[in-house]
N, CA, C and O atoms as CSV, one atom per row, in Angstrom:
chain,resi,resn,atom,element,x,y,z
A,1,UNK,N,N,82.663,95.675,113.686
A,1,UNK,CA,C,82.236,95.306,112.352
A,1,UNK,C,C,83.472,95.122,111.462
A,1,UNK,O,O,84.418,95.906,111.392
A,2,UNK,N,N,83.332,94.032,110.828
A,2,UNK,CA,C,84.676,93.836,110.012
A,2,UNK,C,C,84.343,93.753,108.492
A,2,UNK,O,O,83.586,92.968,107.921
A,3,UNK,N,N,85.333,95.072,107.827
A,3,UNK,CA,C,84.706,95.207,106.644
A,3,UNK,C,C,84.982,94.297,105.358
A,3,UNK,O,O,86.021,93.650,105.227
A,4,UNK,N,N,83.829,94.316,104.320
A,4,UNK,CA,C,83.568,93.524,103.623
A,4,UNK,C,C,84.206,93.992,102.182
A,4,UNK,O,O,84.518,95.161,101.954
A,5,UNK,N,N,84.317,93.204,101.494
A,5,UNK,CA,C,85.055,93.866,100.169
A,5,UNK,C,C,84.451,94.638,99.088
A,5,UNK,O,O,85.009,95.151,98.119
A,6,UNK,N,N,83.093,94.636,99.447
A,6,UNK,CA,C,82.214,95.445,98.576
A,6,UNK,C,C,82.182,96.766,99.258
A,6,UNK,O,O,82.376,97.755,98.552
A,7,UNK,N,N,81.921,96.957,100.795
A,7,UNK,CA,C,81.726,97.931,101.318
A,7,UNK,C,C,83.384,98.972,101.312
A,7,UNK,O,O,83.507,100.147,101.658
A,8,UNK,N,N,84.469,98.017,100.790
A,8,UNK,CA,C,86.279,98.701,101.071
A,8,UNK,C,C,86.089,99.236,100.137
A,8,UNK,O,O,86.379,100.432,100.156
A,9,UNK,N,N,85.467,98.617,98.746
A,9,UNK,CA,C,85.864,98.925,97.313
A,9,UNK,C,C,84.540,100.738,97.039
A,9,UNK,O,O,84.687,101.923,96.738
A,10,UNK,N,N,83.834,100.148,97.264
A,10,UNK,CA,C,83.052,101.413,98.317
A,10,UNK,C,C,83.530,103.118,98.359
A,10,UNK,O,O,83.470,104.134,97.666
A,11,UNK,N,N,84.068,102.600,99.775
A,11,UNK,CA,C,85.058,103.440,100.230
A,11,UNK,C,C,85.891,104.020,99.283
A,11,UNK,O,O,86.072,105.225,99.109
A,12,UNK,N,N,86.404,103.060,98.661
A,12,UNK,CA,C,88.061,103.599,97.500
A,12,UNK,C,C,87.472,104.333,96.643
A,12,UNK,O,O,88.050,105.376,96.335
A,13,UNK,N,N,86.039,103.993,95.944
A,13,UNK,CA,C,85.421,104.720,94.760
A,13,UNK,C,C,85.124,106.119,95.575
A,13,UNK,O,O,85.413,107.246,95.174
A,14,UNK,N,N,84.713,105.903,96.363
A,14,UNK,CA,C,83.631,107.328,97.268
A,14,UNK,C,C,85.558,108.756,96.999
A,14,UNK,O,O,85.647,109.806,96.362
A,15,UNK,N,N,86.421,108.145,97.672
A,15,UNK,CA,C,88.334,108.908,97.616
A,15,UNK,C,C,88.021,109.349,96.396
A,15,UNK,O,O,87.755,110.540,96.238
A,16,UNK,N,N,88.005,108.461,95.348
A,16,UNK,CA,C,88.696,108.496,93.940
A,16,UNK,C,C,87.787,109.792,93.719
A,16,UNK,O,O,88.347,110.871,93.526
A,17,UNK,N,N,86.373,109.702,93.744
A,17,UNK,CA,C,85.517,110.770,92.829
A,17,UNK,C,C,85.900,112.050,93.766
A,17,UNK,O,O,86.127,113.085,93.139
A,18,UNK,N,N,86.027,112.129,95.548
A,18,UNK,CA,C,86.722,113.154,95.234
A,18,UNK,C,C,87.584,113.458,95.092
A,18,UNK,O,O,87.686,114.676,94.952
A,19,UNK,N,N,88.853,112.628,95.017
A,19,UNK,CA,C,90.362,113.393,94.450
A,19,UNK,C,C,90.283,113.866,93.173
A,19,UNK,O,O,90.660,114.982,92.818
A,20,UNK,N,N,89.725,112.908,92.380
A,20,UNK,CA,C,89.348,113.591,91.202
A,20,UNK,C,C,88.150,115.015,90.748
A,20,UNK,O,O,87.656,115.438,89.703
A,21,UNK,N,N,88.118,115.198,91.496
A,21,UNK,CA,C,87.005,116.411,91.629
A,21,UNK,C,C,87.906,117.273,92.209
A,21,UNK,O,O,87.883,118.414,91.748
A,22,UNK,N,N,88.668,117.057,93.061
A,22,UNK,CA,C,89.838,118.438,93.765
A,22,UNK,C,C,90.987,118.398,93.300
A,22,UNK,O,O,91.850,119.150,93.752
A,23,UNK,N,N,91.243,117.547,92.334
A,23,UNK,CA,C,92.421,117.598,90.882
A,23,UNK,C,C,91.958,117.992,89.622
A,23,UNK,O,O,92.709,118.049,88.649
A,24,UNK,N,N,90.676,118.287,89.578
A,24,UNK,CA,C,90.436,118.969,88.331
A,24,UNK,C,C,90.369,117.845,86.995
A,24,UNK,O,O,90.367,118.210,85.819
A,25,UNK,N,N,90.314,116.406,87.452
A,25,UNK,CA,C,90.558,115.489,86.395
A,25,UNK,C,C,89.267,114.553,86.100
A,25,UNK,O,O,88.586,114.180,87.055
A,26,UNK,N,N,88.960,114.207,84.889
A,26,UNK,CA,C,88.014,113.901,84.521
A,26,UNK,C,C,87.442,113.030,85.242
A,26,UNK,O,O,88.242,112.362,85.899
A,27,UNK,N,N,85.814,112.639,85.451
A,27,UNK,CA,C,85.103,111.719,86.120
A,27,UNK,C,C,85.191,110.542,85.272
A,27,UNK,O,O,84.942,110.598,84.068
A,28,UNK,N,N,85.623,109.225,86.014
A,28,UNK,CA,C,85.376,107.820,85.662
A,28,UNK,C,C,83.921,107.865,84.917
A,28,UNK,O,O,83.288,108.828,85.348
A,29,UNK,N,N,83.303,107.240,84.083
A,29,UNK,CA,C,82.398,106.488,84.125
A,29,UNK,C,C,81.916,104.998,85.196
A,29,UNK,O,O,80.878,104.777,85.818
A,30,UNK,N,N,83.006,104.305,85.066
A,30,UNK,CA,C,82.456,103.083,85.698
A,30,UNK,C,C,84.095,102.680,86.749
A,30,UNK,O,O,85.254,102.830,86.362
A,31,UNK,N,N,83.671,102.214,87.959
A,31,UNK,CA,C,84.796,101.926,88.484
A,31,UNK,C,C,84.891,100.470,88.840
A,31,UNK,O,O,84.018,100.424,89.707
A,32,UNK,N,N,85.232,99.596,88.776
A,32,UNK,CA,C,85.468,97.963,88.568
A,32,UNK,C,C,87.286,97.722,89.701
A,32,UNK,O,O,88.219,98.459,90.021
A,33,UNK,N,N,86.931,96.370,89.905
A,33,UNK,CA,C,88.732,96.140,90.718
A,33,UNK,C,C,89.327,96.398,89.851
A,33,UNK,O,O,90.343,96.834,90.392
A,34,UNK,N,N,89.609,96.523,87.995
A,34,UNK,CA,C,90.588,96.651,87.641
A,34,UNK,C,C,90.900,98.262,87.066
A,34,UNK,O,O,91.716,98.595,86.206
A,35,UNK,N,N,90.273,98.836,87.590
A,35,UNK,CA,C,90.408,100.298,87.735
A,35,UNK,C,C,91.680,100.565,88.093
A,35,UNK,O,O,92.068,100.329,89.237
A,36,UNK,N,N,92.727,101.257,86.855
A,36,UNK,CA,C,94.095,101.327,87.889
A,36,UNK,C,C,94.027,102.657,88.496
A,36,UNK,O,O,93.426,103.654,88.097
A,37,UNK,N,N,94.875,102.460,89.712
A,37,UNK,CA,C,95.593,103.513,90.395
A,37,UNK,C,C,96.707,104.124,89.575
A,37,UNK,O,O,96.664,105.132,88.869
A,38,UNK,N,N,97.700,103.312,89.814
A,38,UNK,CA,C,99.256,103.782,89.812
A,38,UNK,C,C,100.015,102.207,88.414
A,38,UNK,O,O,100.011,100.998,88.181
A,39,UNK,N,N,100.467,103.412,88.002
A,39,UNK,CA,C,101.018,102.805,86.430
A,39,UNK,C,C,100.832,103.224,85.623
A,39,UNK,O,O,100.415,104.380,85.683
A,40,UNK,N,N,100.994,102.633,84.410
A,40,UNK,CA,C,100.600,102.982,83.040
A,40,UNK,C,C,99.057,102.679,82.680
A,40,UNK,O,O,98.754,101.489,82.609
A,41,UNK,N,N,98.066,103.631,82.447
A,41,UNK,CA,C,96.821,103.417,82.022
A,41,UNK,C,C,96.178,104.061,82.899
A,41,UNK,O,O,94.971,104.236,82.735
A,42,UNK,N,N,97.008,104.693,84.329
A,42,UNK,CA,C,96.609,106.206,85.140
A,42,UNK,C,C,96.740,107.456,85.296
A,42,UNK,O,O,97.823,107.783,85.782
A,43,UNK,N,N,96.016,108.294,85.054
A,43,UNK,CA,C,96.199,109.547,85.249
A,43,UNK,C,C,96.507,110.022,86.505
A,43,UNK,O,O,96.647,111.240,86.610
A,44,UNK,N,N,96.613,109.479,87.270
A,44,UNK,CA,C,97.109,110.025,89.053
A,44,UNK,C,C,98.468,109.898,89.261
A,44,UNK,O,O,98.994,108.806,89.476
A,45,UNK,N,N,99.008,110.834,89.216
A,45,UNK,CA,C,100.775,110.583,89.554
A,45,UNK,C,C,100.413,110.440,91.036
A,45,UNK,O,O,99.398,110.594,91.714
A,46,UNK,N,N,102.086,109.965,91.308
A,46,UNK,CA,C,102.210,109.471,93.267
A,46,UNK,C,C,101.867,110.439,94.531
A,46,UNK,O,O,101.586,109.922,95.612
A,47,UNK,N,N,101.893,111.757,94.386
A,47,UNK,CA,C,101.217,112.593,95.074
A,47,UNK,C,C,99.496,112.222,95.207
A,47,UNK,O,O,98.851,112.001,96.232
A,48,UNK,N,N,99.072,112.244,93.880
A,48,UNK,CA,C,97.487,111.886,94.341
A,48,UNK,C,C,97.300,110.635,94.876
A,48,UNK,O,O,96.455,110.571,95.769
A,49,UNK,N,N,98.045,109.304,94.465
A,49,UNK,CA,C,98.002,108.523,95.247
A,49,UNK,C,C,98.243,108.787,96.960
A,49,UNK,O,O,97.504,108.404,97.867
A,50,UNK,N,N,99.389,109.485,97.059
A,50,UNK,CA,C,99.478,109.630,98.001
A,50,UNK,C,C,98.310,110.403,99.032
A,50,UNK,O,O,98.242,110.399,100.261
A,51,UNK,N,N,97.608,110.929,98.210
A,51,UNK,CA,C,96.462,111.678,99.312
A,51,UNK,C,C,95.225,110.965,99.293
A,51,UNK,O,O,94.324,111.158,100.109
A,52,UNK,N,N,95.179,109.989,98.185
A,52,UNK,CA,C,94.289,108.576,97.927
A,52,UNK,C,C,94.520,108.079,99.007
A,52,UNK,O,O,93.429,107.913,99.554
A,53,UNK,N,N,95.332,107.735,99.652
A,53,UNK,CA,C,95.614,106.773,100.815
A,53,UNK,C,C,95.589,107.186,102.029
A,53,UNK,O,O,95.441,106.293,102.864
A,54,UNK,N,N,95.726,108.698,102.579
A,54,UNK,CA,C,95.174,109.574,103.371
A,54,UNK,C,C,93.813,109.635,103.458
A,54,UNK,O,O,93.387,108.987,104.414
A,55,UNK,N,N,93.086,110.111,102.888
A,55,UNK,CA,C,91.904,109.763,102.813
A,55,UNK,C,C,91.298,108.561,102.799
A,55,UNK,O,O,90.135,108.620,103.198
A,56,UNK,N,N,91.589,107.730,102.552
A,56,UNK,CA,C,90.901,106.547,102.527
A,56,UNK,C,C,91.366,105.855,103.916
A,56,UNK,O,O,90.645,104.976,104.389
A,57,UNK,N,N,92.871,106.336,104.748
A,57,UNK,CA,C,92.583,105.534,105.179
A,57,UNK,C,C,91.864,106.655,106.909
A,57,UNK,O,O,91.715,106.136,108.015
A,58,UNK,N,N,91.585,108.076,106.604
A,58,UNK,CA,C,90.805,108.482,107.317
A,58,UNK,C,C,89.339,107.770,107.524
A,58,UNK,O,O,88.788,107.339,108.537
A,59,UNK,N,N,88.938,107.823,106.161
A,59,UNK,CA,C,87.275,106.878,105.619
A,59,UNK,C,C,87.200,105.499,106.041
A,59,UNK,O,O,86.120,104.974,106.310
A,60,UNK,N,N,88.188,104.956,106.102
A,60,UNK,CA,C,87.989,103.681,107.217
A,60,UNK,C,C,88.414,103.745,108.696
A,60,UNK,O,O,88.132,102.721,109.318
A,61,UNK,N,N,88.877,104.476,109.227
A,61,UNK,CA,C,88.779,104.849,110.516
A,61,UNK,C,C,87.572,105.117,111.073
A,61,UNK,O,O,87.170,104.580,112.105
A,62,UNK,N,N,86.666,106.336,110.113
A,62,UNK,CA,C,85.623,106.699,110.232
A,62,UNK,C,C,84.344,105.040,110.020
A,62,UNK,O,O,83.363,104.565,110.592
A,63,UNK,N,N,84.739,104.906,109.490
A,63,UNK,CA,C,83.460,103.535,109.127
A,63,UNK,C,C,83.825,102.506,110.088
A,63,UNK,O,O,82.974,101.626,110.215
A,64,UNK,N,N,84.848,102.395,110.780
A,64,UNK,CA,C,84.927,100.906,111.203
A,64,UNK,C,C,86.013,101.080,112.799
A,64,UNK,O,O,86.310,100.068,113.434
A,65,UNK,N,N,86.397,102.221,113.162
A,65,UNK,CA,C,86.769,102.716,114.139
A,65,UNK,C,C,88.304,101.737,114.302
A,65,UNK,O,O,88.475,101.192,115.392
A,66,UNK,N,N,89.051,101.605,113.537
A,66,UNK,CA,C,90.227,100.622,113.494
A,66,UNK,C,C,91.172,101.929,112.135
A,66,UNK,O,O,91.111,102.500,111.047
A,67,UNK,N,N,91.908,101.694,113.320
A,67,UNK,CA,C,93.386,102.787,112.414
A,67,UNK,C,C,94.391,101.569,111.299
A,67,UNK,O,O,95.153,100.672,111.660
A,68,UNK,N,N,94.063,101.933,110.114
A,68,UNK,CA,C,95.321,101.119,109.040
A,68,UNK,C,C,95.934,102.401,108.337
A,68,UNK,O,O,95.583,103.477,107.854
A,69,UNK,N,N,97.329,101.455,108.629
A,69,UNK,CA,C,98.421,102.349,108.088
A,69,UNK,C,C,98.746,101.516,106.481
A,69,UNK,O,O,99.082,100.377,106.157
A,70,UNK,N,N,98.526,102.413,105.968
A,70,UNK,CA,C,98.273,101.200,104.225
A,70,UNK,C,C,99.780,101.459,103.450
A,70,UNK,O,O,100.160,100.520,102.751
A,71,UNK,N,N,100.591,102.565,103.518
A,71,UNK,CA,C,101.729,102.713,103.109
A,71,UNK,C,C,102.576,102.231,104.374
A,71,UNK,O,O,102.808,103.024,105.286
A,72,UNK,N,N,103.007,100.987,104.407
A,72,UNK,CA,C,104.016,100.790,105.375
A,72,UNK,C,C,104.774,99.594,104.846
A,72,UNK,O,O,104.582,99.113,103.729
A,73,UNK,N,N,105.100,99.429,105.174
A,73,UNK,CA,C,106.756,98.374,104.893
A,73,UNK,C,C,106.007,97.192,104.258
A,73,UNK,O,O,106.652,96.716,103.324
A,74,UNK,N,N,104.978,96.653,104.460
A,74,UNK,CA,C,104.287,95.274,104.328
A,74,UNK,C,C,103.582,95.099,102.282
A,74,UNK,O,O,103.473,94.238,101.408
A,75,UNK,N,N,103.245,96.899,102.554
A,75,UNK,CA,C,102.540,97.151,101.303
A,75,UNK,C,C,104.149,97.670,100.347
A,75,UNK,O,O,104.214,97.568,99.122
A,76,UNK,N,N,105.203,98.156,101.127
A,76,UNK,CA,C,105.958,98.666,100.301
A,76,UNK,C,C,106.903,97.524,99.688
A,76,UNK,O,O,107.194,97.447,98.495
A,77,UNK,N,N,107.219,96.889,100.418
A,77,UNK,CA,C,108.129,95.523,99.842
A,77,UNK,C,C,107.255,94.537,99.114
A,77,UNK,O,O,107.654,93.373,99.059
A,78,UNK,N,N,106.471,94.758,98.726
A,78,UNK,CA,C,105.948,93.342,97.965
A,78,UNK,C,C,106.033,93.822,96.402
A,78,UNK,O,O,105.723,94.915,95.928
A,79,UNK,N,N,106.441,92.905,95.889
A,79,UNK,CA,C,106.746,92.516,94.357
A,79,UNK,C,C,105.659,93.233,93.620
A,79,UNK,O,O,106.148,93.846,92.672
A,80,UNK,N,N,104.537,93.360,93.698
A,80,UNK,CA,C,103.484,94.272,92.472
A,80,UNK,C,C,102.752,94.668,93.929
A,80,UNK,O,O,102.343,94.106,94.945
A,81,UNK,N,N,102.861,96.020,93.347
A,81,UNK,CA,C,102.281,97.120,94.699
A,81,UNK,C,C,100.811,96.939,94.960
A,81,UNK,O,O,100.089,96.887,93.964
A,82,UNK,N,N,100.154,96.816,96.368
A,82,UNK,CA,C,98.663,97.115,96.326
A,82,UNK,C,C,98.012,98.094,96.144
A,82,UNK,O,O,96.788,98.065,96.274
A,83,UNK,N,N,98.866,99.506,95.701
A,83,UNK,CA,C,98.391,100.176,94.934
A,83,UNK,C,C,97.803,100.396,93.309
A,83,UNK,O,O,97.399,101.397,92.717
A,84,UNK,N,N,97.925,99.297,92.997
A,84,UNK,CA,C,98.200,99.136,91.408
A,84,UNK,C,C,96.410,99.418,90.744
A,84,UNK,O,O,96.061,100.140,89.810
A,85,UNK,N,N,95.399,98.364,91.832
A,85,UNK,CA,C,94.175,98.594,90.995
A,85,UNK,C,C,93.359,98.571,92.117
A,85,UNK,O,O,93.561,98.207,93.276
A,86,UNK,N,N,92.147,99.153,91.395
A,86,UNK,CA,C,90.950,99.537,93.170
A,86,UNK,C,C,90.869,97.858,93.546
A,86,UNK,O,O,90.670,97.652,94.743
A,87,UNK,N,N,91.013,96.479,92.577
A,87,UNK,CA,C,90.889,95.166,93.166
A,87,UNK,C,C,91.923,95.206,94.077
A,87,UNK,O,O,91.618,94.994,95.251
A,88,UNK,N,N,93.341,95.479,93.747
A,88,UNK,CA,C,94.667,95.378,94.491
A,88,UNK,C,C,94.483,95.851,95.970
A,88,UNK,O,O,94.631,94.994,96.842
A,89,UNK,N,N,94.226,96.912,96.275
A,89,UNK,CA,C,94.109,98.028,97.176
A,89,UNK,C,C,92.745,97.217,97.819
A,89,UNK,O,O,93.017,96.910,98.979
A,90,UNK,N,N,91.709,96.882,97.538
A,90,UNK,CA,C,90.508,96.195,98.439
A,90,UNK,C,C,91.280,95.356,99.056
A,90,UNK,O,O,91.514,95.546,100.249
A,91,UNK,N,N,91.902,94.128,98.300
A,91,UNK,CA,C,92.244,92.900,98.908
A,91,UNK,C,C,93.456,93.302,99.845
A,91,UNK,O,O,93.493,92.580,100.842
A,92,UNK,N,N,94.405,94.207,99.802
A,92,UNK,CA,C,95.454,94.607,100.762
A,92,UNK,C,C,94.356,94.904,102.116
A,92,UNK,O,O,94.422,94.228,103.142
A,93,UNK,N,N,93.524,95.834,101.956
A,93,UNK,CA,C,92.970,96.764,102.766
A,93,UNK,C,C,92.417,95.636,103.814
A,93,UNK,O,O,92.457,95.809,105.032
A,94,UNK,N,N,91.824,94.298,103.105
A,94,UNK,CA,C,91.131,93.343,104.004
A,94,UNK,C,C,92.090,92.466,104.453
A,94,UNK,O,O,91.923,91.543,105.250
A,95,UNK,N,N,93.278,92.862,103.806
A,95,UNK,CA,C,94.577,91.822,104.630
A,95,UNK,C,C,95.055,91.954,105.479
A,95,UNK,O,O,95.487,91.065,106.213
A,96,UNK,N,N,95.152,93.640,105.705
A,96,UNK,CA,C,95.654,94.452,106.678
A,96,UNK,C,C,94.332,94.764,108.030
A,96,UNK,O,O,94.502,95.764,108.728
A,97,UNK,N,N,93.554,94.200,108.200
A,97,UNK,CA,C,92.585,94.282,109.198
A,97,UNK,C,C,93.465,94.427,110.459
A,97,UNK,O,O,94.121,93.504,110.943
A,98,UNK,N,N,93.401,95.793,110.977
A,98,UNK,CA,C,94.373,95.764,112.052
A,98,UNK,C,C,93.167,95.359,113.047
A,98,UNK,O,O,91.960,95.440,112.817
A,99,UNK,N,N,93.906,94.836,114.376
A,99,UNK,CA,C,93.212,94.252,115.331
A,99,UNK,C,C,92.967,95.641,116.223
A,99,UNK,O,O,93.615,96.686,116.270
A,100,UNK,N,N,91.939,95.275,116.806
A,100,UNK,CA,C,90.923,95.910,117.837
A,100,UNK,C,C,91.321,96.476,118.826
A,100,UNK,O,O,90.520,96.967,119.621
């Protein structure tokens, strides 16, 4: 099964509510692609990102039985990070479809 961008973005919301629930930091109301991660207008410094991306990319292992490594050289060298917004991070996540 090859995942869809509603079902990634999904996924990223399902991380977020609980990192934010085991950081002690307030619940979103509404989560949209331009939901940021990482920058100015986020409350998650790079550690929670960093366990954002652990988890999530356990939660797609689990859903779709395909291992992505989402912090790696491909996501780290590019000019505006795919960490930046839950849109950013979907569209990486479906770029990076590792093969079977």
């Amino acid at each position: 099964m090859i995942p869809d961008k509603k079902s990634v973005q999904s996924l990223i919301e399902e991380c977020l509510v609980q990192l934010r629930e085991d950081l002690a930091l307030p619940v979103l109301d509404k989560f949209s692609p331009e939901t940021t991660l990482l920058g100015a207008g986020s409350d998650l410094d790079s550690m929670a990102i960093v366990h954002l991306i652990a988890d999530l990319e356990g939660r797609l292992f689990d859903a779709y039985n395909l291992t992505w490594i989402l912090a790696d050289e491909r996501a780290l060298s590019r000019t505006r990070s795919p960490f930046r917004t839950v849109g950013d991070l979907t569209s990486f996540i479906i770029e990076a479809i590792p093969e079977a």
